[in-house]
C-alpha positions as CSV (number, residue, x, y, z in Angstrom):
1,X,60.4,69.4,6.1
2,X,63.8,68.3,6.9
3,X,63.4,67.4,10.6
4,X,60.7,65.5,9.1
5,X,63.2,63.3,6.9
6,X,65.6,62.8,9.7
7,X,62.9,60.8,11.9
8,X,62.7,58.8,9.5
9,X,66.4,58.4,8.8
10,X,66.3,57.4,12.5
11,X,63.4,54.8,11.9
12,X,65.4,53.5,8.9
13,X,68.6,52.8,11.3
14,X,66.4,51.2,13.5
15,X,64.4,49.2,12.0
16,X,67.2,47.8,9.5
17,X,69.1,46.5,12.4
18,X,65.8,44.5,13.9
19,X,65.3,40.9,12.9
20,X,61.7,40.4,14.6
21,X,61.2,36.5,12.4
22,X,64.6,35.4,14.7
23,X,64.1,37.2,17.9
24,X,65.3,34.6,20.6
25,X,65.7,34.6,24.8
26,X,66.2,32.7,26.6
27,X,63.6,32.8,30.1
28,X,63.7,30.7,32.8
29,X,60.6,28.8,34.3
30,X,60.1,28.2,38.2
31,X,60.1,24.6,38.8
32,X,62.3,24.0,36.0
33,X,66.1,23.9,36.0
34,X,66.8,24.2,32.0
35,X,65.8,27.2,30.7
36,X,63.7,27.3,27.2
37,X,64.5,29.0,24.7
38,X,61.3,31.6,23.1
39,X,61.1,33.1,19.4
40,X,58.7,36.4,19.1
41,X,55.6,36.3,17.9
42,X,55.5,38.0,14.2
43,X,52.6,39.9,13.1
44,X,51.9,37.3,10.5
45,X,51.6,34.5,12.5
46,X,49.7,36.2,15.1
47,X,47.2,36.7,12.5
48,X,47.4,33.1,11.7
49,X,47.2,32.1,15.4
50,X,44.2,34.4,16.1
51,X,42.3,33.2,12.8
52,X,42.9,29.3,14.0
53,X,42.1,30.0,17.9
54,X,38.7,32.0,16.8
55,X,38.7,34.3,20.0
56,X,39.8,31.3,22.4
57,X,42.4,32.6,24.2
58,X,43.2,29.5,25.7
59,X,44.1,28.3,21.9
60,X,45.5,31.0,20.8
61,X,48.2,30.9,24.5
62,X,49.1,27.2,23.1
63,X,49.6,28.1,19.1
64,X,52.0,30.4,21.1
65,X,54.1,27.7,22.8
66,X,54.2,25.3,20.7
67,X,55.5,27.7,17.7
68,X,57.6,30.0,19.5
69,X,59.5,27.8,21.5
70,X,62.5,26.6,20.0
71,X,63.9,24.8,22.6
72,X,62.4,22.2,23.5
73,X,61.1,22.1,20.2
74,X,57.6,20.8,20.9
75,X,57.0,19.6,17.2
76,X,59.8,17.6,17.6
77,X,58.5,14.1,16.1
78,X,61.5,12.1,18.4
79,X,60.1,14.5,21.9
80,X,56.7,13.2,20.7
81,X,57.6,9.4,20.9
82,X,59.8,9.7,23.9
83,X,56.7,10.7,25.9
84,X,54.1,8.6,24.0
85,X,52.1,11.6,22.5
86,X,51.5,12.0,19.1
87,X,50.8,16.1,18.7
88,X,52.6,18.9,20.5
89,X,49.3,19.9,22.3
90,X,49.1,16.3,24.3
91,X,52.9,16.7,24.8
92,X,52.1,20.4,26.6
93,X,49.6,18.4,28.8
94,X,52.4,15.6,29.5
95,X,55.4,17.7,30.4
96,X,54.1,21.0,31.8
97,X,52.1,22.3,34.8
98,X,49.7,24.2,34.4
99,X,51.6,26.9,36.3
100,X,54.6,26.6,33.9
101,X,52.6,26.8,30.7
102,X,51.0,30.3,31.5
103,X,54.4,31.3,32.4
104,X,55.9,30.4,29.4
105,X,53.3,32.1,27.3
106,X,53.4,34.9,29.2
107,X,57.4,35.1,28.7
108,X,56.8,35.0,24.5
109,X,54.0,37.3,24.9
110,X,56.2,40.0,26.7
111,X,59.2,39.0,24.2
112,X,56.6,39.9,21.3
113,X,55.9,43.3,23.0
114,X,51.6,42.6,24.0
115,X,50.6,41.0,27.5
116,X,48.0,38.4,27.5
117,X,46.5,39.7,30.8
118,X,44.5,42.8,29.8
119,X,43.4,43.1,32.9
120,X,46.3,43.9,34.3
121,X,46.9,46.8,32.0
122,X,43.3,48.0,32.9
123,X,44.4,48.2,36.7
124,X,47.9,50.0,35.9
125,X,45.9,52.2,33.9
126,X,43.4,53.1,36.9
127,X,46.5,53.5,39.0
Protein backbone atom coordinates (compact mmCIF):
# COMPACT_ATOMS: atom_id res chain seq x y z
CA UNK A 1 0.00 0.00 0.00
CA UNK A 2 2.54 2.53 0.56
CA UNK A 3 4.52 2.28 -2.73
CA UNK A 4 1.15 2.71 -3.91
CA UNK A 5 0.70 6.30 -2.21
CA UNK A 6 4.17 7.37 -3.27
CA UNK A 7 3.16 7.17 -7.21
CA UNK A 8 0.89 9.15 -6.58
CA UNK A 9 2.87 11.58 -4.47
CA UNK A 10 5.02 11.60 -7.60
CA UNK A 11 1.89 12.29 -9.96
CA UNK A 12 0.90 15.14 -7.52
CA UNK A 13 4.48 16.83 -7.95
CA UNK A 14 4.06 16.57 -11.42
CA UNK A 15 1.12 17.46 -12.36
CA UNK A 16 1.01 20.58 -9.89
CA UNK A 17 3.91 22.03 -11.67
CA UNK A 18 2.04 21.62 -15.34
CA UNK A 19 0.08 24.52 -16.74
CA UNK A 20 -1.41 22.65 -19.98
CA UNK A 21 -4.32 26.02 -20.55
CA UNK A 22 -0.77 28.24 -21.17
CA UNK A 23 1.53 25.80 -22.74
CA UNK A 24 3.41 28.02 -25.38
CA UNK A 25 6.55 27.40 -28.18
CA UNK A 26 7.60 28.80 -30.14
CA UNK A 27 8.13 26.64 -33.88
CA UNK A 28 9.44 27.86 -36.81
CA UNK A 29 7.83 27.44 -40.33
CA UNK A 30 9.85 26.76 -43.63
CA UNK A 31 9.36 29.63 -45.89
CA UNK A 32 8.79 31.91 -43.13
CA UNK A 33 11.38 34.00 -41.33
CA UNK A 34 9.27 35.01 -38.00
CA UNK A 35 8.54 32.26 -36.02
CA UNK A 36 4.77 31.78 -34.54
CA UNK A 37 4.09 31.39 -31.47
CA UNK A 38 1.52 27.78 -30.62
CA UNK A 39 -0.65 27.31 -27.40
CA UNK A 40 -1.55 23.35 -26.62
CA UNK A 41 -4.61 22.06 -27.41
CA UNK A 42 -6.64 21.44 -23.92
CA UNK A 43 -8.86 18.52 -23.57
CA UNK A 44 -11.80 20.80 -23.41
CA UNK A 45 -11.46 22.50 -26.42
CA UNK A 46 -10.53 19.59 -28.25
CA UNK A 47 -13.90 18.33 -27.40
CA UNK A 48 -15.27 21.52 -28.60
CA UNK A 49 -13.20 21.53 -31.78
CA UNK A 50 -14.21 17.89 -32.65
CA UNK A 51 -18.00 18.53 -31.84
CA UNK A 52 -17.88 21.82 -34.37
CA UNK A 53 -15.56 19.98 -37.13
CA UNK A 54 -18.12 16.80 -37.07
CA UNK A 55 -15.33 14.18 -38.19
CA UNK A 56 -13.82 16.79 -40.80
CA UNK A 57 -10.51 16.74 -40.18
CA UNK A 58 -9.78 19.40 -42.41
CA UNK A 59 -11.99 21.63 -39.92
CA UNK A 60 -11.01 20.39 -37.05
CA UNK A 61 -6.76 21.15 -38.40
CA UNK A 62 -8.06 24.98 -38.84
CA UNK A 63 -10.15 25.32 -35.31
CA UNK A 64 -6.50 24.27 -34.41
CA UNK A 65 -4.69 27.25 -35.95
CA UNK A 66 -6.74 29.72 -35.55
CA UNK A 67 -7.13 29.12 -31.59
CA UNK A 68 -3.85 27.93 -30.65
CA UNK A 69 -1.83 30.30 -32.34
CA UNK A 70 -1.10 33.24 -30.34
CA UNK A 71 1.15 34.92 -32.42
CA UNK A 72 0.00 36.02 -35.08
CA UNK A 73 -3.12 36.17 -33.45
CA UNK A 74 -5.43 35.15 -36.32
CA UNK A 75 -8.68 36.62 -34.57
CA UNK A 76 -7.04 39.61 -34.49
CA UNK A 77 -9.90 42.15 -35.88
CA UNK A 78 -6.87 44.89 -36.96
CA UNK A 79 -4.85 41.45 -38.96
CA UNK A 80 -8.33 40.96 -40.38
CA UNK A 81 -8.60 44.47 -42.07
CA UNK A 82 -5.00 44.80 -42.89
CA UNK A 83 -5.51 41.92 -45.38
CA UNK A 84 -9.14 42.66 -46.41
CA UNK A 85 -10.66 39.41 -44.76
CA UNK A 86 -13.32 39.44 -42.45
CA UNK A 87 -12.92 35.87 -40.46
CA UNK A 88 -9.75 34.12 -39.42
CA UNK A 89 -10.52 31.22 -41.82
CA UNK A 90 -10.31 33.60 -45.21
CA UNK A 91 -7.19 35.20 -43.44
CA UNK A 92 -5.53 31.29 -43.30
CA UNK A 93 -6.36 31.21 -47.12
CA UNK A 94 -4.75 34.86 -47.57
CA UNK A 95 -1.45 34.50 -45.67
CA UNK A 96 -0.50 30.89 -45.65
CA UNK A 97 0.43 28.11 -48.14
CA UNK A 98 -0.95 25.34 -48.07
CA UNK A 99 2.42 23.74 -47.14
CA UNK A 100 2.77 26.11 -44.14
CA UNK A 101 -0.70 25.56 -42.69
CA UNK A 102 -0.25 21.64 -42.28
CA UNK A 103 2.96 22.44 -40.82
CA UNK A 104 1.72 24.66 -38.35
CA UNK A 105 -0.99 22.25 -37.28
CA UNK A 106 1.13 19.69 -37.18
CA UNK A 107 3.60 21.70 -34.70
CA UNK A 108 0.29 22.32 -32.09
CA UNK A 109 -0.73 18.90 -32.66
CA UNK A 110 2.82 17.50 -31.47
CA UNK A 111 2.88 20.42 -28.72
CA UNK A 112 -0.62 18.86 -27.48
CA UNK A 113 1.02 15.39 -27.26
CA UNK A 114 -1.44 13.52 -30.52
CA UNK A 115 -0.25 13.49 -34.31
CA UNK A 116 -2.81 14.20 -36.85
CA UNK A 117 -1.22 11.68 -39.31
CA UNK A 118 -2.43 8.31 -38.00
CA UNK A 119 -1.08 6.81 -40.62
CA UNK A 120 2.17 7.38 -39.73
CA UNK A 121 1.79 5.84 -36.33
CA UNK A 122 0.28 2.74 -38.13
CA UNK A 123 3.64 2.35 -40.26
CA UNK A 124 5.95 2.90 -37.05
CA UNK A 125 3.88 0.48 -35.44
CA UNK A 126 4.43 -2.20 -38.43
CA UNK A 127 8.06 -1.38 -38.14
Amino acid sequence: MAKKETSNLSFVEFFKGRDIANLTKEVLIKGIPTPFVIRAVTKDEFAEYSKVAKSDGAKLMELMVINNTVEPNFKSATLLEQFGVTNPKDLLGKVLLSGEFYALAEEISKLSEFDLDINKKVEQAKN
